[in-house]
C-alpha positions in Angstrom: 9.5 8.8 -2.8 6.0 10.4 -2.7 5.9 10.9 -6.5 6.8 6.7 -6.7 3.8 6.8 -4.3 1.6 9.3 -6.4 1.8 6.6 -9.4 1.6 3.4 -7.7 -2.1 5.1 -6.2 -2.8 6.5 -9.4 -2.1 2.7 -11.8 -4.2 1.3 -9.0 -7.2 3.6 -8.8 -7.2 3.3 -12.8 -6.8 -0.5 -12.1 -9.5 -0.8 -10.0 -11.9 1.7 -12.2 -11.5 -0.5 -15.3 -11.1 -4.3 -13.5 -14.8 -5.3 -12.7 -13.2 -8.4 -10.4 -11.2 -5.6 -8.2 -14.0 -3.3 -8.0 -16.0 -5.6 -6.9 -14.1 -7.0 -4.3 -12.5 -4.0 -2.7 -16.1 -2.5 -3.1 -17.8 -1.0 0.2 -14.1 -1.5 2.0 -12.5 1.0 4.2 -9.3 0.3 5.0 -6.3 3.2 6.1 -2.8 2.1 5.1 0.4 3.7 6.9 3.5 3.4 5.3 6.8 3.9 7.4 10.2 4.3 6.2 13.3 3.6 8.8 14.3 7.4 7.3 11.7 8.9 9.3 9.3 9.4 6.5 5.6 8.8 7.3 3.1 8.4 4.6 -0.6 7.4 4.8 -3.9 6.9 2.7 -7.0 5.7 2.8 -9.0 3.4 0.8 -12.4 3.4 0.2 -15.0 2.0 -2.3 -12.3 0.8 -4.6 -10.9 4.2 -4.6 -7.4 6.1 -2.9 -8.2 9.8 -2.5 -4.5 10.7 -1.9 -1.6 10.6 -0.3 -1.0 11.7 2.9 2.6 13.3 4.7 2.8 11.7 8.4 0.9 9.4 10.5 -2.3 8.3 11.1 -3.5 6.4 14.2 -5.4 3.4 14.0 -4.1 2.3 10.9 -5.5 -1.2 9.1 -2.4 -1.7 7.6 1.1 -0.6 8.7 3.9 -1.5 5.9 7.5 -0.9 7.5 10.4 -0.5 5.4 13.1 1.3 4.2 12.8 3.7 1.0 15.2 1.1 -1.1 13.0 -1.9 -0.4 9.9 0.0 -1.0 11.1 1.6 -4.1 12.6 -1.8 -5.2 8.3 -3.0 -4.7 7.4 -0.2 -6.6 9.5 -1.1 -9.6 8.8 -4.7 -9.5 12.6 -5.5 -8.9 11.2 -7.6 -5.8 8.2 -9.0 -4.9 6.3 -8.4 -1.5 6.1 -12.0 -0.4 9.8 -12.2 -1.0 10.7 -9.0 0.6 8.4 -9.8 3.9 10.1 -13.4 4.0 13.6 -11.7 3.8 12.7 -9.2 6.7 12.8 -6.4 4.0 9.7 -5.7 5.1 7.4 -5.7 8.1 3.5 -6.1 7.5 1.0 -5.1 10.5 -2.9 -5.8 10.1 -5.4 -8.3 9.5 -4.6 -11.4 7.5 -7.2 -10.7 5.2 -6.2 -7.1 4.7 -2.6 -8.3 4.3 -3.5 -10.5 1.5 -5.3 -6.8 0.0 -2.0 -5.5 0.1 -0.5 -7.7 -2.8 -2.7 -5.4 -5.1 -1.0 -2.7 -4.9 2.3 -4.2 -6.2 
């Protein structure tokens, strides 16, 4: 799972460094995003200035953003065999945060 995670950060920081729109909108934005799985796997990251630093092992409290899920849903996201509007309206998913941030979160998929 963390090397699924590893890439999706990676094709979005090297989304964000060449899409002047994205830049420009996630620009000055500081926003930490926790990711749960239901197998007990933790994962967080930060992102700041258009830009992810890393990945993360565990928890981190507050979070902007919690995604719940189970690895096969989020895995499923990552390969674009589901959508994350479908997946949240299915209960696939569980989304914590700030409508606005929420909305962010469609980015990264």
């Amino acid at each position: 799972m963390r090397e699924m995670l590893e890439d999706l950060i990676r094709k979005f920081n090297s989304k964000a460094a060449s899409d002047p729109a994205l830049r420009a909108e996630l620009e000055g934005l500081t926003k930490t995003v926790l990711i749960e799985l239901r197998d007990g796997q933790a994962y967080h990251f930060t992102l700041k200035d258009a830009h992810v630093a890393g990945l993360l092992d565990g928890r981190t409290d507050p979070a902007d953003i919690t995604i719940s899920t189970d690895p096969a849903t989020l895995t499923a996201l990552i390969r674009r065999e589901i959508g994350p509007f479908k997946a949240y309206a299915t209960g696939k998913i569980r989304l914590k945060g700030s409508l606005e941030d929420l909305a962010r979160f469609r980015k990264f998929f």
